[in-house]
N, C-alpha and C positions, 0 to 999 in steps of 0.2 A: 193856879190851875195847871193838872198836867197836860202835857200834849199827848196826843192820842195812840202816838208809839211808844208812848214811856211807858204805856199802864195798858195791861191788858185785865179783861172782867176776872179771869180766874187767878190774876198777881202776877202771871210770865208776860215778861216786856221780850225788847230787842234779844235783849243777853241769853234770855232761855232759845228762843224759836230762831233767828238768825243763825248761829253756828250749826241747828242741823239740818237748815235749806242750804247752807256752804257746801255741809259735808256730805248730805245727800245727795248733789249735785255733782261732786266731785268724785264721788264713789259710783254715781251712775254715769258719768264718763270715763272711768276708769275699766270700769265693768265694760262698756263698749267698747274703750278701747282694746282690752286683753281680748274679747269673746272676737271683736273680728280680724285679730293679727292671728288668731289662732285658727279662725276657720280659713283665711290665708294662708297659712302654711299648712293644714290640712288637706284643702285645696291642690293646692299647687303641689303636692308632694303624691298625691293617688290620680286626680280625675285626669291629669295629663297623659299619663302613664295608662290606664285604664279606657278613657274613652275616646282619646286623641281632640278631648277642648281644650282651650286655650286655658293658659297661666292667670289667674288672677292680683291682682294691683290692690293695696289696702283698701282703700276706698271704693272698687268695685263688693270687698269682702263688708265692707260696713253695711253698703247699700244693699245687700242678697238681705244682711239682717236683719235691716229696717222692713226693709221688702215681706221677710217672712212672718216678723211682726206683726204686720199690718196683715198681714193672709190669714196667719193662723194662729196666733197670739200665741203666750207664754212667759218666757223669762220670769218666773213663779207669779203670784197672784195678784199682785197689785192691790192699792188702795181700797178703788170700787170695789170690787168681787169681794175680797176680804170682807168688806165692813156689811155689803150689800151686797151677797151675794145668794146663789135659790137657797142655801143650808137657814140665813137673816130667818125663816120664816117658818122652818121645817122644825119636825120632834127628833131632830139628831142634833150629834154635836154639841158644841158647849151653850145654844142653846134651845137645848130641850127645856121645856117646862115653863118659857116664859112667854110672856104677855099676853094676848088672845089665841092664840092658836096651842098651845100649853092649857089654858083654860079649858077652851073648847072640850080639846081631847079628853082632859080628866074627867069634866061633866058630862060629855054626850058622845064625843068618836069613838071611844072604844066597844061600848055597847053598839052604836052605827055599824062599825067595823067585824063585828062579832056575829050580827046578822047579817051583814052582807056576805060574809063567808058563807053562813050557814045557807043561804040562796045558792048562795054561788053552788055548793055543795049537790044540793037538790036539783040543780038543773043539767048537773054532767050525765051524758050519756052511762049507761051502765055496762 
């Protein structure tokens, strides 16, 4: 009998998936570490000089970019968004034309769409 990390349903065990949560991990602390020595010296090099605030400390620069993270998101797209994001559903992008709303559209939205223009059309002021 295997044990349950040996054998995964699609054949990747430890060997395949373990080294790129390592290196994922390590790449996305590395990333934070570079991005916030750099907005530290950034920092510290204009807004002193410019608005007379104080000098920033690494760990003050890490915390702005957790901070901004958490405010305003970013650092490109992430997991979710990517896989699940509004495009997941939409007729753009890589996928157009698939599953129900792909269906939809070829059977029925485009005609939908073709009269709603033509309304739309007829009801502008002249």
């Amino acid at each position: 009998m295997h044990h349950p990390l040996h054998h995964h349903p699609c054949g990747r065990g430890p060997r395949f998936w373990l080294p790129r949560i390592l290196g994922g991990t390590l790449l996305g602390a590395g990333f934070v570490a570079a991005v916030g020595a750099l907005l530290m010296l950034l920092w510290n090099a204009l807004v002193p000089g410019l608005f007379g605030w104080p000098h920033l400390a690494y760990w003050q620069a890490v915390g702005i970019l957790i901070l901004a993270r958490i405010l305003f998101g970013g650092f490109g797209r992430g997991f979710h968004r990517k896989f699940h994001g509004p495009m997941d559903h939409g007729m753009h992008g890589p996928w157009a034309g698939r599953g129900a709303w792909g269906e939809w559209w070829k059977e029925k939205g485009r005609a939908d769409f073709e009269t709603w223009m033509k309304e739309r059309e007829g009801t502008k002021a002249p």
